[in-house]
VEXDREN-2710 file (C-alpha; in Angstrom, 1 decimal):
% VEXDREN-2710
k/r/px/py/pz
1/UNK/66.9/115.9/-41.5
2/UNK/67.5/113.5/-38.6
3/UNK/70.6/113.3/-38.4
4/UNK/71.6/112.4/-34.7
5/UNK/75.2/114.5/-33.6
6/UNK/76.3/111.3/-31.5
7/UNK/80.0/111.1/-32.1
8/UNK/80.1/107.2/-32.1
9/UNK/83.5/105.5/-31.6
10/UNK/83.3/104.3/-35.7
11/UNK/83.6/107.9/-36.1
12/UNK/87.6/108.6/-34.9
13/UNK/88.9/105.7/-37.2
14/UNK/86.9/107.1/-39.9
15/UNK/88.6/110.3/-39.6
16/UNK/92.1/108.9/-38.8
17/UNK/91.9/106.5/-42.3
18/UNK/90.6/110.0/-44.4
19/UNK/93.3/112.1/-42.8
20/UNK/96.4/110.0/-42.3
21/UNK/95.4/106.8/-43.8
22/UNK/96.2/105.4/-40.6
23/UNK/94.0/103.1/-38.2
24/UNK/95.2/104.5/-34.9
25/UNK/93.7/107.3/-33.3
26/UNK/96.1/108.9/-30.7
27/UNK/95.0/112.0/-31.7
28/UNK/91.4/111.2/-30.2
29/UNK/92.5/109.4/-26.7
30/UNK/90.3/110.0/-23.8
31/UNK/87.1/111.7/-25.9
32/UNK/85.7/107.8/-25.6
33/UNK/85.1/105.4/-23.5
34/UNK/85.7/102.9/-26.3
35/UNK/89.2/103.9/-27.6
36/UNK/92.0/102.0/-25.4
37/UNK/95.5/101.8/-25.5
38/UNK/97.5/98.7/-26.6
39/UNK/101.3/99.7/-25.9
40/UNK/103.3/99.9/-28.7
41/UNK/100.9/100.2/-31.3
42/UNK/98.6/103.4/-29.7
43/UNK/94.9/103.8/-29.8
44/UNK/92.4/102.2/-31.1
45/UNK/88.7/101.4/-31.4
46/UNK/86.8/98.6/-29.2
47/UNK/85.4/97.2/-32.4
48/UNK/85.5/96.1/-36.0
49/UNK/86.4/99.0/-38.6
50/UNK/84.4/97.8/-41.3
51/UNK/81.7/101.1/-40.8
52/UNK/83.9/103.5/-40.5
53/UNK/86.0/102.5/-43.7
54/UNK/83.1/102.9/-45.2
55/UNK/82.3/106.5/-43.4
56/UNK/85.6/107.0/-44.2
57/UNK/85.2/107.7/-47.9
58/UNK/82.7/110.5/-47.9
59/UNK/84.6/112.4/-45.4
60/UNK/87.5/111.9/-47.8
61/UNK/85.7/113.2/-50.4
62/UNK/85.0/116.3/-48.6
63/UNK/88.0/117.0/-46.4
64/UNK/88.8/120.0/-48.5
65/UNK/85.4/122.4/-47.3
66/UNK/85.5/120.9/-43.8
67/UNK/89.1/121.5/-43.2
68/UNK/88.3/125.2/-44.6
69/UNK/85.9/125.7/-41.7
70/UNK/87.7/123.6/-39.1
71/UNK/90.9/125.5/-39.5
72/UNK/88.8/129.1/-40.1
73/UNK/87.5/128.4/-37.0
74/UNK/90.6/127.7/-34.7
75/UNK/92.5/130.9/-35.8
76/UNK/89.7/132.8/-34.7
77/UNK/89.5/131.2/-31.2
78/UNK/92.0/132.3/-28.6
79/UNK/93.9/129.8/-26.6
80/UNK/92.6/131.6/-23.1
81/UNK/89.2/131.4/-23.9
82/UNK/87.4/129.3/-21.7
83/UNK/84.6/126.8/-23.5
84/UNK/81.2/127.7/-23.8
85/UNK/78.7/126.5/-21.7
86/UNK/77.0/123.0/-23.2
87/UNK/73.6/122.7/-21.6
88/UNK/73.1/119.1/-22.1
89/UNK/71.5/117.1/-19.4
90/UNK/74.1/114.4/-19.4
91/UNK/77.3/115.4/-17.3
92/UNK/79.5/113.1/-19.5
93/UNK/78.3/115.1/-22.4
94/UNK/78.7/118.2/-21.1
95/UNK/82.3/117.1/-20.1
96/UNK/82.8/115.9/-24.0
97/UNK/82.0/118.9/-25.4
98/UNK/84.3/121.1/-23.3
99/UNK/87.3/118.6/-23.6
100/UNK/86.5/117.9/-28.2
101/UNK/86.3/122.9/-27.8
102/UNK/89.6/122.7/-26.3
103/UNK/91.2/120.3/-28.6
104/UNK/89.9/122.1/-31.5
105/UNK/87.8/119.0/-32.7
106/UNK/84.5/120.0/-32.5
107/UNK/83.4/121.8/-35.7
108/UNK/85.2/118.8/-37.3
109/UNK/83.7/115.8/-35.3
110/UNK/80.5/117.4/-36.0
111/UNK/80.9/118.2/-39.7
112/UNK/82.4/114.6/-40.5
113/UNK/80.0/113.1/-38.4
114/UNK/76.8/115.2/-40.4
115/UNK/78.8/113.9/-43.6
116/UNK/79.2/110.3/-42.8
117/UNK/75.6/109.8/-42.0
118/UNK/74.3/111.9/-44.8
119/UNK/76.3/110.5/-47.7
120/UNK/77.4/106.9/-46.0
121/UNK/74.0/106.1/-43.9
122/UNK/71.1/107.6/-45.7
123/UNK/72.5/105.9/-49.0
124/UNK/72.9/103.0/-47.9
125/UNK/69.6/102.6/-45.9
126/UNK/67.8/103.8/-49.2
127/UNK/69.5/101.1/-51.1
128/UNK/68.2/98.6/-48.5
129/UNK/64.3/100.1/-49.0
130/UNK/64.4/99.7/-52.9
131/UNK/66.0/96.0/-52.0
132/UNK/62.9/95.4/-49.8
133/UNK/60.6/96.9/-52.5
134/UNK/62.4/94.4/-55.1
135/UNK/61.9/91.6/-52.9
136/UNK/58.0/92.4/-52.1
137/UNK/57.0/93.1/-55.4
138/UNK/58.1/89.7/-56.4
139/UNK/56.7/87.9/-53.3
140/UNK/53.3/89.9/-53.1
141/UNK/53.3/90.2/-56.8
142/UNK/51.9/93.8/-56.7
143/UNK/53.5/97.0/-57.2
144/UNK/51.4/99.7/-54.8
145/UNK/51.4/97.3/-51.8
146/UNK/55.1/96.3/-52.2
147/UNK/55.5/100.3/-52.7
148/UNK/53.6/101.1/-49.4
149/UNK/55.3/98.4/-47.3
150/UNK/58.7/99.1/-48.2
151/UNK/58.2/103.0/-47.3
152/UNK/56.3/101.3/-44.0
153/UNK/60.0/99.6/-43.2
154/UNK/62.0/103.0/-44.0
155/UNK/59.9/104.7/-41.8
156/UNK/58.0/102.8/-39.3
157/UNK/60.6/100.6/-38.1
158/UNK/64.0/101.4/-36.1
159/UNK/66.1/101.4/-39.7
160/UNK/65.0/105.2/-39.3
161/UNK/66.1/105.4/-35.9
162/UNK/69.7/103.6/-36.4
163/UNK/70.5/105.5/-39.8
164/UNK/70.8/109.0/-38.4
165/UNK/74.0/107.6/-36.6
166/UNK/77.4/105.9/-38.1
167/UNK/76.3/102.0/-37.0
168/UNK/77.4/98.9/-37.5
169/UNK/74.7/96.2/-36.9
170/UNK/72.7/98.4/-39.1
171/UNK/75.4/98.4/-42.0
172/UNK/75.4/94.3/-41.1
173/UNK/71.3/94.0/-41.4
174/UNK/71.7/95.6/-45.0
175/UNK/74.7/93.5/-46.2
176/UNK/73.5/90.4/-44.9
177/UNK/70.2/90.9/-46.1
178/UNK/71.6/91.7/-49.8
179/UNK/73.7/88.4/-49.6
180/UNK/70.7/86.4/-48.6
181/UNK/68.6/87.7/-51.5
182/UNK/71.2/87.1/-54.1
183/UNK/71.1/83.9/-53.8
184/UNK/67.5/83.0/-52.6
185/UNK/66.5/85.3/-56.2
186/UNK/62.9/85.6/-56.0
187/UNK/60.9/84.8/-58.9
188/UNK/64.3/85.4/-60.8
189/UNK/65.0/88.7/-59.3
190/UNK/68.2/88.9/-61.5
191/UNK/69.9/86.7/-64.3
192/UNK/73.4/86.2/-62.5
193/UNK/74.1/82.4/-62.7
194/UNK/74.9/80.6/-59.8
195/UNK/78.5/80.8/-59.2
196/UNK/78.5/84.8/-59.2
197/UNK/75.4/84.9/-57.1
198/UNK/77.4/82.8/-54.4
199/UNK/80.3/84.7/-55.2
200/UNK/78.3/87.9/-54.3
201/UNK/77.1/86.6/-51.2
202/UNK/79.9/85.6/-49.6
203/UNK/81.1/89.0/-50.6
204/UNK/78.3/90.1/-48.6
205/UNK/79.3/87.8/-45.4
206/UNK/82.6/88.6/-45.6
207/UNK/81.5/93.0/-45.3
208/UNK/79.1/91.8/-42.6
209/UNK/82.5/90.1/-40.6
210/UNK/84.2/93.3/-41.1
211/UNK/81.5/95.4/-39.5
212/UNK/81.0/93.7/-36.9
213/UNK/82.1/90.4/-35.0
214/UNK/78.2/89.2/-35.0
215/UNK/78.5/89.0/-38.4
216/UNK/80.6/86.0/-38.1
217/UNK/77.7/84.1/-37.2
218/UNK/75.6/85.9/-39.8
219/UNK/77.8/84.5/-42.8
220/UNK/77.4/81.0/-41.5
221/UNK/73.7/81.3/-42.0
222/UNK/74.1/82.8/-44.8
223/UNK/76.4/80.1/-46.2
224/UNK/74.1/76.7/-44.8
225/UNK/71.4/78.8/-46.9
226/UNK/72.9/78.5/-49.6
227/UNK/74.1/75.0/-49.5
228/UNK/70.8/73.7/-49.1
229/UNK/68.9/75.7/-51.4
230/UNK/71.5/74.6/-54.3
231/UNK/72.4/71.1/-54.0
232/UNK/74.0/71.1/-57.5
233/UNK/77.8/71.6/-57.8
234/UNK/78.8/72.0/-53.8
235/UNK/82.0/72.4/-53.9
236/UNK/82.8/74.9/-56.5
237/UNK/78.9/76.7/-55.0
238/UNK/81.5/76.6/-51.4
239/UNK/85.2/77.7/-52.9
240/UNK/82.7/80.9/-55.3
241/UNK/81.6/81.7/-51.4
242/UNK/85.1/81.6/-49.8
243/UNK/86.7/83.9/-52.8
244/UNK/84.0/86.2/-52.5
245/UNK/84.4/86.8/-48.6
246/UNK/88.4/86.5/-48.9
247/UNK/88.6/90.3/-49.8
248/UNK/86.9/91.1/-46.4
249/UNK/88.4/88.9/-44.2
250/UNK/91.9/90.0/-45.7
251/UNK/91.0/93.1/-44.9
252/UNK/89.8/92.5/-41.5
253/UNK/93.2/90.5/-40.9
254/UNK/95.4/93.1/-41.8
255/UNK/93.6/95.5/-39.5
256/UNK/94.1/93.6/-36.8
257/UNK/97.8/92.8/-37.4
258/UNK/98.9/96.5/-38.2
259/UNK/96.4/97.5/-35.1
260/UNK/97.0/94.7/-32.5
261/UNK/100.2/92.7/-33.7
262/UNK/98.1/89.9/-34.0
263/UNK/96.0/89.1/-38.2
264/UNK/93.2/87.1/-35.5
265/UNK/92.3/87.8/-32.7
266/UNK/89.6/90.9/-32.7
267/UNK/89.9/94.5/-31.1
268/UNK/87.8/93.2/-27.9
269/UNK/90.6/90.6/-27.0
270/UNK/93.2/93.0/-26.7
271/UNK/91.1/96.0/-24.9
272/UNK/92.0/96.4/-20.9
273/UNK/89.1/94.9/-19.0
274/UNK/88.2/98.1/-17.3
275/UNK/84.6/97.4/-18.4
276/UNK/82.8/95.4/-15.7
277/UNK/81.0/93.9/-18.8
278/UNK/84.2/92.6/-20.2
279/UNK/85.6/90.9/-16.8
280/UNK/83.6/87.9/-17.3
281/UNK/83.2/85.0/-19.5
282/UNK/85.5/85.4/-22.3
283/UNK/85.9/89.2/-23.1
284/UNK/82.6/89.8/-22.2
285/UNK/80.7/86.6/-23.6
286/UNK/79.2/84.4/-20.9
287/UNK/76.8/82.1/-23.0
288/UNK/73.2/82.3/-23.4
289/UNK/71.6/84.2/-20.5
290/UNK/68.3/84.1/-20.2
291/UNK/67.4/87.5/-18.6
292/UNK/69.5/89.1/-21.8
293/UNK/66.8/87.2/-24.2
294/UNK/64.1/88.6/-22.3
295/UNK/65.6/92.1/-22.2
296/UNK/67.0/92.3/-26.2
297/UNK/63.2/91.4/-26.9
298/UNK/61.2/93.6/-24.3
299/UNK/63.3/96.0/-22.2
300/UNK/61.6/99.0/-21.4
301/UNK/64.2/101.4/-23.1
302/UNK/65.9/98.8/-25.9
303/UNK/63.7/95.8/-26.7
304/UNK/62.9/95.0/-30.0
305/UNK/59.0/94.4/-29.9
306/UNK/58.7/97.5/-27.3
307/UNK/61.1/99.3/-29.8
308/UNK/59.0/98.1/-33.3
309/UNK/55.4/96.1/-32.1
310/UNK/55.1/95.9/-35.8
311/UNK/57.4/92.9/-36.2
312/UNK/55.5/90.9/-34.0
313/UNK/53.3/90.7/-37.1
314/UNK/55.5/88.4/-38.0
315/UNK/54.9/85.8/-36.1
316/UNK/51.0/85.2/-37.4
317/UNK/52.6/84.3/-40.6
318/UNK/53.0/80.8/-40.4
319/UNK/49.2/80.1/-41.4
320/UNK/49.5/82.0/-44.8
321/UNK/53.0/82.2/-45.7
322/UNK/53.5/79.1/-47.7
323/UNK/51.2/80.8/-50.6
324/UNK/53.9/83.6/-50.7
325/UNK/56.8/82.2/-49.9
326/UNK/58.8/78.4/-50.2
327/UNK/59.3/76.6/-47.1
328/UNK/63.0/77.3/-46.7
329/UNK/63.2/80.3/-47.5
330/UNK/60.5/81.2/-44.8
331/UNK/62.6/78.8/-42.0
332/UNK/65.5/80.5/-42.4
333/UNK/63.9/84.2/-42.2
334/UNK/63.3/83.1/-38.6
335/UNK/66.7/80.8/-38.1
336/UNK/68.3/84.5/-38.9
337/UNK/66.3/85.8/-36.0
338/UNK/66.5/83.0/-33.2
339/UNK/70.2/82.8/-33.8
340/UNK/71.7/86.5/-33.5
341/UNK/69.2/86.6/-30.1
342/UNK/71.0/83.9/-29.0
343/UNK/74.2/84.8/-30.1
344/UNK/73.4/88.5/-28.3
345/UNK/71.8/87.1/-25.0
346/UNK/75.4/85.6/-24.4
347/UNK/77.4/89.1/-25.1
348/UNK/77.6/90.8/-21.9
349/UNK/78.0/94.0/-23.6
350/UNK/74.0/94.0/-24.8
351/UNK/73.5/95.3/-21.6
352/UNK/74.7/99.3/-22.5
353/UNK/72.1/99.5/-25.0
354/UNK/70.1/101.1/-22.0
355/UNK/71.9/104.4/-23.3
356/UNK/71.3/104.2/-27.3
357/UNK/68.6/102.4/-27.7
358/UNK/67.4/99.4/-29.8
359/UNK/70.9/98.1/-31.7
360/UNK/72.2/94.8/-31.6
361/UNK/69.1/93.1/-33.3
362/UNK/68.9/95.8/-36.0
363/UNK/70.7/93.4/-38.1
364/UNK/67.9/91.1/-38.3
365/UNK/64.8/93.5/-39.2
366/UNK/64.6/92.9/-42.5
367/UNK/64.4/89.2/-42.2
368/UNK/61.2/89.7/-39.8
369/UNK/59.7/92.6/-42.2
370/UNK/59.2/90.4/-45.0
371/UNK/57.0/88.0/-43.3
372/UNK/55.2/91.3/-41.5
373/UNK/54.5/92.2/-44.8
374/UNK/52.6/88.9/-45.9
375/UNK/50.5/89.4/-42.7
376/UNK/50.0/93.4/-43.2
377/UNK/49.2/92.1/-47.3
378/UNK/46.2/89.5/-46.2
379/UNK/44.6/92.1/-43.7
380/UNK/42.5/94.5/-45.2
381/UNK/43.5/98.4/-46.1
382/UNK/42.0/99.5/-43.0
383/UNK/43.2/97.4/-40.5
384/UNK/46.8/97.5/-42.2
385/UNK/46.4/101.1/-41.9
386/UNK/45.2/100.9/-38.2
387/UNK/48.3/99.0/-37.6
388/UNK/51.0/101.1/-39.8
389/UNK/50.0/104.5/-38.5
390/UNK/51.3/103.7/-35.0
391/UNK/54.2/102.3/-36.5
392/UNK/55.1/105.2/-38.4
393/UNK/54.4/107.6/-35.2
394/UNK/56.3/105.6/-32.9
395/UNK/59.6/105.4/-35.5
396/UNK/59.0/109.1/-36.3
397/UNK/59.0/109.8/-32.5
398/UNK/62.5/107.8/-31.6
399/UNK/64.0/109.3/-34.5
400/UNK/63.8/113.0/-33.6
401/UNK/64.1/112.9/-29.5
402/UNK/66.3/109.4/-29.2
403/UNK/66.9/109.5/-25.9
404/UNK/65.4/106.4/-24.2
405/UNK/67.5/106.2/-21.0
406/UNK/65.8/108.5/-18.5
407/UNK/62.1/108.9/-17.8
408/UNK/59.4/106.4/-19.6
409/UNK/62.5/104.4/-21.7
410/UNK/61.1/103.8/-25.6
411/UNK/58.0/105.4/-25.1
412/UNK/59.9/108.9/-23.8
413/UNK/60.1/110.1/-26.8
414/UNK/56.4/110.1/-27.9
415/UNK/55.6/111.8/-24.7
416/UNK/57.9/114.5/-24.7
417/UNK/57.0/115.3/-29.2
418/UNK/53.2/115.5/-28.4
419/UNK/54.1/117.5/-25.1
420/UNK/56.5/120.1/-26.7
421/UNK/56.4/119.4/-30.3
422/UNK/58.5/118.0/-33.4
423/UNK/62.2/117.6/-32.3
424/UNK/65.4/117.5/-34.8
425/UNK/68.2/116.1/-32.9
426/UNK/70.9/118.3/-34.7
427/UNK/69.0/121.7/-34.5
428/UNK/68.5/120.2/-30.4
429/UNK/72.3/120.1/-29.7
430/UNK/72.9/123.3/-31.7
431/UNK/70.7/125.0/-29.3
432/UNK/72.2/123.6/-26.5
433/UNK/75.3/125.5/-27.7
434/UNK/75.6/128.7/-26.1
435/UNK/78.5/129.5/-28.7
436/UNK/76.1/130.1/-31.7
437/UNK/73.7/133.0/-31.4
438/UNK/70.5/131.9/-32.7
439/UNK/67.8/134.5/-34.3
440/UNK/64.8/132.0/-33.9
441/UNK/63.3/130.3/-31.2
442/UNK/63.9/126.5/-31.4
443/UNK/60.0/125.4/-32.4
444/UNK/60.1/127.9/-35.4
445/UNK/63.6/126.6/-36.5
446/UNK/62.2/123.1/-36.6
447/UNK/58.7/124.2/-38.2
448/UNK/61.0/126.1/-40.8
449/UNK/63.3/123.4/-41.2
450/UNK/60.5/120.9/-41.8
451/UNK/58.8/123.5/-44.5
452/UNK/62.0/123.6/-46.5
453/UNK/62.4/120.0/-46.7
454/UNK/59.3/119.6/-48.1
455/UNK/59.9/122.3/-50.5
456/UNK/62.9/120.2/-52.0
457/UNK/61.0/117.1/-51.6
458/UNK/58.4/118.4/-53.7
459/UNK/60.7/119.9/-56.4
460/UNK/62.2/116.7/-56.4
461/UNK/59.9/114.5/-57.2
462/UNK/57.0/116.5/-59.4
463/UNK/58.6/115.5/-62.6
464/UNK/58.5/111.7/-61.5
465/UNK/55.0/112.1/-60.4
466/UNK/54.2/114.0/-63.6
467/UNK/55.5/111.0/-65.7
468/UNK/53.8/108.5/-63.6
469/UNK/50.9/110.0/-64.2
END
């Protein structure tokens, strides 16, 4: 329903590796800012490929209807047309449209895009909730709040926001996540012994590298977890972590020498510094900067605790967690936080995330929901209520407008819903398009759209809610 028709730069290597198998993407030079050059190998993306291998493998799956309409399409287009007017308020995006029209790209970008986030993002998001309900349930030791809190994080936190678009620190935030609750295993979550359950996570850390160069970091954490939460058997605890993250890193490696020439050295090393952001430091990381950790926490239009207040929650749950959770495992729920703000307040490249909104600390919501959870568990239901409501509004808001870079920042989009109503961001560019002729006015199509969802919803679920009861 809210899937967001931003044609992210994970989206051309996606679409390369399901077509041709191949990771460069010559065919897609100049439609983004972050595909560059590197002579003798071609084009490439400014980033780790790890998301879109993984978009990659539903729009494999369903080349064969979207080539259908793709090619359908182009014969019946003539090569003097001129493209149809985009009426976007963003000249760059107006400029996209015409130049993806021309090419012939953009019922496909569009239909792989739809597909990736459908059948790569939603999944993977919903995985995450029934992970946070697992973990809950054990911690809070009670189904229905566990239940209501885990629907609160789907929902009322910027895991809604981030899923409608192929992204990478929010693919990181589940992996990493999964890694550390394999082997923390709340009140013996699962049976796996030991050696799988570090073999799993560094499975996990090694994913979270090959998503995204933050996750480097993130696997370290993960890995001085484990070490001091099992002090039995070290070594072999350290060489089950290594061979599970080997896969990965092999994989990342390879990438990077059929890409770049070179098995180490990352995509950012090797793209021209025609980014002011990249031409200082190294590549574009300067070291901690303090006006970055103010803005990744409170900027107007990206900050986390502007972006989700609901995680600052977390923070009054030092008093009371130690009847919920063990000491380390609460320390290191933070260390997770303090260090990718650290690690991001020295990237000079945080600074574009005036233009999508909150990102880079996606990966670490999850690690500051649990302990919002203990704190929304000892309030009572009406005040956790009174809190979750906004929440939930706020989330719903960013979700359907998105665009937090002109006007009012984060709180843009709750303006502009309860001025001119619910917002889908799909059925929003569509109508932008003056190639499609639409029957109904844009308000009804989203009132309709909404009606039918529920419809399905409803069919969906009465048989589970029949047994239940």
């Amino acid at each position: 329903m809210h899937f967001a028709t931003n044609i992210v730069r994970e989206i051309y290597l996606a679409i390369s590796i399901g077509d041709h198998a191949s990771f460069r993407v010559d065919e897609y030079a100049g439609l983004h800012p972050d595909l560059f050059e590197k002579r003798g190998y071609g084009w490439h993306i400014d980033n780790n490929p790890g998301a879109s291998m993984m978009g990659a493998i539903p729009y494999s799956l369903n080349r064969w209807w979207i080539d259908g309409v793709v090619d359908s399409v182009r014969a019946k287009r003539s090569t003097s047309e001129s493209p149809p007017a985009y009426d976007s308020p963003w000249p760059l995006a107006r400029e996209f449209y015409a130049n993806a029209w021309r090419r012939g790209l953009d019922f496909k970008l569009g239909l792989a895009a739809f597909v990736m986030q459908a059948l790569c993002m939603a999944p993977i998001s919903a995985l995450g909730v029934v992970l946070m309900f697992g973990v809950l349930r054990k911690i809070l030791a009670s189904d229905r709040p566990a239940l209501w809190f885990s629907l609160l994080y789907a929902f009322g936190t910027p895991i809604f926001f981030r899923t409608g678009t192929l992204n990478q620190n929010l693919l990181t935030a589940q992996v990493i996540f999964a890694g550390f609750v394999v082997l923390w295993n709340p009140d013996k979550l699962s049976n796996w012994s030991p050696g799988l359950r570090f073999f799993l996570a560094g499975l996990a850390g090694g994913i979270g590298v090959l998503l995204d160069s933050s996750g480097v970091v993130l696997m370290v954490l993960l890995f001085l977890y484990g070490w001091m939460k099992h002090k039995e058997r070290r070594m072999q605890n350290l060489l089950n972590f290594c061979c599970g993250a080997l896969p990965a890193l092999a994989l990342l490696c390879f990438y990077q020498w059929k890409s770049f020439g070179n098995p180490f050295f990352p995509a950012q090393y090797h793209m021209p510094a025609i980014n002011p952001y990249a031409q200082t430091g190294f590549h574009g990381y300067v070291g901690v900067q303090p006006r970055l950790l103010w803005a990744l926490l409170f900027d107007y239009r990206y900050g986390l605790f502007l972006s989700c207040p609901l995680l600052l929650l977390s923070f009054a749950s030092f008093r009371i967690s130690k009847n919920y959770l063990p000491k380390l495992e609460f320390r290191f729920l933070f260390v997770f936080f303090i260090v990718l703000l650290v690690f991001f307040s020295g990237v000079n490249y945080t600074n574009l995330q005036f233009n999508t909104g909150v990102r880079y600390l996606v990966a670490i919501i999850p690690f500051l929901f649990v302990p919002t959870a203990i704190v929304l568990m000892k309030l009572s239901p009406r005040i956790a209520i009174l809190i979750s409501v906004p929440a939930l509004i706020q989330s719903w808001c960013l979700a359907m407008y998105r665009d937090v870079e002109r006007g009012a920042g984060i709180a843009e989009p709750l303006i502009r819903i309860f001025r001119e109503g619910p917002q889908l961001p799909a059925l929003t560019t569509i109508y932008r398009m003056k190639a499609f002729r639409l029957v109904l006015p844009y308000e009804t199509a989203v009132i309709a759209a909404f009606v039918i969802a529920g419809c399905v919803l409803y069919f969906v679920w009465r048989d589970g809610i029949s047994v239940a009861e």
